[in-house]
Structure formats: structure tokens, C-alpha cells
C-alpha positions in Angstrom: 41.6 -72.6 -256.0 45.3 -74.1 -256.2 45.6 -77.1 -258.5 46.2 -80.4 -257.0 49.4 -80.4 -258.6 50.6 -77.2 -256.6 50.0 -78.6 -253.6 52.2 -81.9 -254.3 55.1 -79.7 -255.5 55.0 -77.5 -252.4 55.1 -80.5 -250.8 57.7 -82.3 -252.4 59.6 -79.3 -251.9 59.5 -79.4 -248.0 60.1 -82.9 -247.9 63.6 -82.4 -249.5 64.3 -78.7 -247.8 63.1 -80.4 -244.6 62.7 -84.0 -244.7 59.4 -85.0 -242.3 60.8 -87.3 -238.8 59.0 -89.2 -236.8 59.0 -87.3 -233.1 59.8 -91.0 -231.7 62.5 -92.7 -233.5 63.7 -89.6 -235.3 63.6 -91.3 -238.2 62.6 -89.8 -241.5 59.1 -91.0 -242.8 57.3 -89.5 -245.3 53.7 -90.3 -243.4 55.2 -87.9 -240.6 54.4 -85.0 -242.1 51.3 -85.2 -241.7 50.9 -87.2 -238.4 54.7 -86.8 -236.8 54.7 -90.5 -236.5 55.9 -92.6 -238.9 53.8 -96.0 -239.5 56.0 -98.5 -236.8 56.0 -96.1 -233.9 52.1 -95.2 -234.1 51.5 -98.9 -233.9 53.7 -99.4 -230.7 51.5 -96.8 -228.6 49.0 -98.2 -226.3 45.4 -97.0 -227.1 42.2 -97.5 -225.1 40.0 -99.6 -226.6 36.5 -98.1 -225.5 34.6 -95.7 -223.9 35.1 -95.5 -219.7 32.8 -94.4 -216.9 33.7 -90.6 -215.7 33.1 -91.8 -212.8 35.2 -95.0 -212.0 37.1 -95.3 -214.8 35.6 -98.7 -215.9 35.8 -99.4 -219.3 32.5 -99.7 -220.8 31.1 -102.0 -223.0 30.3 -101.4 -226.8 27.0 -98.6 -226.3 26.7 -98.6 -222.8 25.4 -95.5 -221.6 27.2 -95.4 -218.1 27.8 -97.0 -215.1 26.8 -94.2 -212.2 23.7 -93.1 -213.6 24.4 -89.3 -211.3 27.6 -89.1 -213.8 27.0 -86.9 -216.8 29.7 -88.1 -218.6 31.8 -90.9 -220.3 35.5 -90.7 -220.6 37.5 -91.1 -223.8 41.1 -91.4 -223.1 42.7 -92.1 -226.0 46.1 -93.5 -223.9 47.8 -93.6 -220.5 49.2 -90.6 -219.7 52.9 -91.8 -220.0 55.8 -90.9 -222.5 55.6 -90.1 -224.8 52.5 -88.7 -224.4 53.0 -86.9 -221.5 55.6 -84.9 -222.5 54.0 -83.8 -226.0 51.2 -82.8 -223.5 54.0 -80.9 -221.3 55.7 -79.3 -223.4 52.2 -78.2 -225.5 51.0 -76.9 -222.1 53.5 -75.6 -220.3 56.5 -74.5 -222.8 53.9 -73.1 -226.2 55.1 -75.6 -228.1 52.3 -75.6 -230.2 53.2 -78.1 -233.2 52.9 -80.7 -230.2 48.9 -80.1 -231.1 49.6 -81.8 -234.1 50.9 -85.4 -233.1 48.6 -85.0 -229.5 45.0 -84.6 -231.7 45.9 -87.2 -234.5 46.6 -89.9 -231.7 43.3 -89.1 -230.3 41.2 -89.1 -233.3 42.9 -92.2 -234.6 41.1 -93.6 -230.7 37.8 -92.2 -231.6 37.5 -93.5 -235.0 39.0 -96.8 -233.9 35.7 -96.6 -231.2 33.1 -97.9 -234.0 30.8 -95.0 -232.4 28.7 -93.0 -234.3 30.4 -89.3 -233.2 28.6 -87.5 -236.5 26.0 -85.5 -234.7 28.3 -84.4 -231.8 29.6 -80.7 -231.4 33.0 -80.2 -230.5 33.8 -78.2 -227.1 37.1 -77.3 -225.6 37.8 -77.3 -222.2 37.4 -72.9 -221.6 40.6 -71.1 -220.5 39.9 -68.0 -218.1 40.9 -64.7 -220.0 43.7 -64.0 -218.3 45.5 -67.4 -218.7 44.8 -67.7 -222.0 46.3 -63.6 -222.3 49.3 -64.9 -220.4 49.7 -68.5 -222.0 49.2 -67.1 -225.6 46.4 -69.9 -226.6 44.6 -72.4 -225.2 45.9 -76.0 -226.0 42.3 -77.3 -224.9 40.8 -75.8 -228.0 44.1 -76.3 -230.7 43.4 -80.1 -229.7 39.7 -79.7 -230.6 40.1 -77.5 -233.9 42.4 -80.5 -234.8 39.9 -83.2 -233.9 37.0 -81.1 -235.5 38.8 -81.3 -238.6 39.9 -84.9 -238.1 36.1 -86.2 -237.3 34.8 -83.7 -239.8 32.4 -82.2 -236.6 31.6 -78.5 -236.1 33.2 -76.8 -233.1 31.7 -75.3 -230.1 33.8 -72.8 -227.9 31.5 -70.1 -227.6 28.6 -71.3 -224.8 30.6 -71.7 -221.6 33.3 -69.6 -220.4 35.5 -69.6 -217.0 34.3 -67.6 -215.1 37.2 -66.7 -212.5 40.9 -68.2 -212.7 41.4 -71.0 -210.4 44.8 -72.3 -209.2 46.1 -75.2 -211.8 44.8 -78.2 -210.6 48.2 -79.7 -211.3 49.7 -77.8 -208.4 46.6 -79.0 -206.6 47.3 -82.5 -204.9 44.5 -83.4 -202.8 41.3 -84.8 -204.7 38.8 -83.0 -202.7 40.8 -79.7 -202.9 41.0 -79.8 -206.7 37.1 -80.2 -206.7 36.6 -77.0 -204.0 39.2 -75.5 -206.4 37.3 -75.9 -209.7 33.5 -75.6 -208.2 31.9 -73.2 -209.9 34.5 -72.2 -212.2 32.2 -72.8 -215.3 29.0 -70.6 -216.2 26.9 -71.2 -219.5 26.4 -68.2 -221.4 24.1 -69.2 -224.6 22.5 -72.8 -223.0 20.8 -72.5 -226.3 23.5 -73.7 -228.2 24.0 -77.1 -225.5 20.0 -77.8 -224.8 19.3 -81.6 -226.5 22.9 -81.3 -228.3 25.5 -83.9 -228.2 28.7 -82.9 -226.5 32.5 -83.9 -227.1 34.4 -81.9 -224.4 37.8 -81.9 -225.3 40.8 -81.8 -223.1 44.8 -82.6 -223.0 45.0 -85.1 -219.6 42.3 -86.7 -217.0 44.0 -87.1 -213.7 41.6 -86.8 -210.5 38.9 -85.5 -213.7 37.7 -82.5 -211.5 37.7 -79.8 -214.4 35.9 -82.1 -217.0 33.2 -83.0 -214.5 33.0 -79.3 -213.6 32.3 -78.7 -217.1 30.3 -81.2 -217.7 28.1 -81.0 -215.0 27.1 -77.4 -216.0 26.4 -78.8 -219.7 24.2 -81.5 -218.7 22.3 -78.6 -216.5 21.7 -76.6 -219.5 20.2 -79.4 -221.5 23.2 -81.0 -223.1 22.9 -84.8 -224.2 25.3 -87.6 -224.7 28.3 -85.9 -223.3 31.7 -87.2 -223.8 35.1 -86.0 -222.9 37.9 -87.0 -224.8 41.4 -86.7 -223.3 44.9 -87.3 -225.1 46.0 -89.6 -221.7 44.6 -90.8 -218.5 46.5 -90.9 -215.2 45.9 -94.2 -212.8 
């Protein structure tokens, strides 16, 4: 095991060979090494303040369950999705940027510890990529956000139970509501509901727009048995 003091001279060292800047106001900050803002920009983004309906999008009050009692879900968006959110989230998603992960999972934790919810018995879930995105992408950014938050919230991490099944057309290119639902139906199956039944579930995702995919997913997680389930988003689109 390195000593502490290793750590702080590695460290140290980076700061100088390549001093830490905050992704907003370029500015150099040593608290942006470890969360890519510094202190004054973090404060300026909008967060949600509590949980919302997966339904409706009504913000709920402090340990209400849910407002549409058929919805399995409540939503946790930690911001609107608007700069400069949305284009961490783009170019994350769509360019492999993957350091974006960083900045994207500490905003969202910072929401979910700022909830006053007790998150300590929940498992972690990513949203499943099919196989052959995830071959062609490289990763999944779905579950880089959620090893980040894992760690963040100290939670174990599920991303073994549900796969995708077949690879639907990206939702984004999809603009009707009810053709993004036809689109994702079905695109989930549960392969070990063992590891959901009576388990508390944090499905994590990058963006909530008409929320077909996380209801997909979390309507085959409540079928299996899962309890409590709650999908946390970076940003929310209105």
C-alpha cells in the first residue's frame, strides 16, 4: 500500500506539469481536479431539489412514494438538460469523450446527497447497452456514470441482471412520443430476477427526455420483484 505521502507528491506533481481548470471558466482551481469545477462555477448550476414523479414530472415532496400509483418509478434529475450539461452529456455520448464521466457523475451525486434520502441500501444499475452498440461505441456511458456514482455514494453496482435484448433505433433520432415507446418496448429482458426480487434499485442514466427507455427498464425491474426504484439522470428535458 502507497503511503499517504506518495499520493500527495504525485499529485502535487500533476498540478504543476498540468495545472487542474475548471471545464466552465477555464480557470485554474485546485478543487478541479477532482470534480472539473472549481468552487464558484459548481454553485451557479441549477440543481433539482427533490425527487419527481416518472410519470408527470412533478416534483415530490420530502418521502413521497409517488404520484401515479401504475408508475414504478421516481425520477432524479440532478439538472435541466441545458449547457453546460448537455454538452458534457454530448460529447460523452456521442464523441467518447469519456473524462466528461467525471464532471457529469459528481454533479449528480452532489444532487443525491443534497436529497436528505437514505440511498444506503440501494444497488446501482446502469441503463444496458445492446452488444453491438456498446462493440461499436467502445463503452457504455450509462454505466461510467454509475461506477462513478457507486463510488461517490459508496453503493455496490448492479449491471449484470438485465440486458438489451435487440438494438433499437436511438431514441434521439426518434421524435414522436408514442414512437419512441413502440421503439423501446420490449427491448429489456431480466436475466438473473434474483439479484432485483425485494432489492432497491438506482437505474442510472445520462438524459430523461420523453423517459421511454428508463420506464422500459423499469417496468421490467419492478416485474421481477424489484423495490423502491429510482432513476437518476444527469439532466431533464421540458
Amino acid at each position: 500500500m502507497k503511503p499517504p505521502i506518495f499520493d500527495q507528491t504525485i499529485n502535487y506533481t500533476l498540478d504543476f506539469l498540468f495545472p487542474p481548470t475548471c471545464l466552465i471558466c477555464q480557470e485554474i482551481s485546485p478543487e478541479s481536479r477532482e470534480r472539473s469545477l472549481c468552487k464558484n462555477c459548481s454553485k451557479k448550476l441549477i440543481y433539482f431539489q427533490t425527487l419527481l414523479c416518472g410519470q408527470c414530472g412533478v416534483r415530490l415532496a420530502k418521502n413521497q412514494k409517488i404520484c401515479h400509483k401504475d408508475t414504478p418509478f421516481r425520477l432524479a434529475p440532478a439538472a435541466r438538460h441545458e449547457s453546460p450539461i448537455k454538452d458534457w452529456v454530448h460529447r460523452l455520448k456521442y464523441r467518447g469523450e469519456r473524462g466528461y464521466a467525471r464532471p457529469i457523475s459528481s454533479l449528480m451525486s452532489d444532487y443525491l446527497l443534497a436529497l436528505d434520502f437514505d440511498f444506503s441500501s440501494y444497488l446501482v444499475m446502469p441503463v444496458p447497452l445492446h452488444k453491438n452498440r456498446e462493440r461499436a461505441r467502445g463503452f457504455n456511458q450509462s454505466e461510467d456514470l454509475a461506477i462513478l456514482i457507486a463510488h461517490n455514494l459508496n453503493l455496490p453496482i448492479l449491471s449484470s441482471a438485465v440486458k438489451r435484448v435487440w438494438m433499437t433505433e436511438p431514441q434521439a433520432k426518434t421524435k414522436r412520443i408514442s414512437a419512441r415507446t413502440e421503439n423501446i418496448t420490449g427491448a429489456f429482458s431480466v436475466i438473473e430476477p434474483t439479484k432485483l426480487k425485494n432489492e432497491k434499485i438506482l437505474i442510472v442514466d445520462d438524459i430523461f427526455t420523453s423517459g421511454g427507455t428508463v420506464k422500459e427498464l423499469a417496468k421490467v425491474v419492478s416485474q421481477s420483484g424489484g423495490k423502491q426504484i429510482i432513476a437518476a439522470v444527469a439532466g431533464k428535458t421540458f
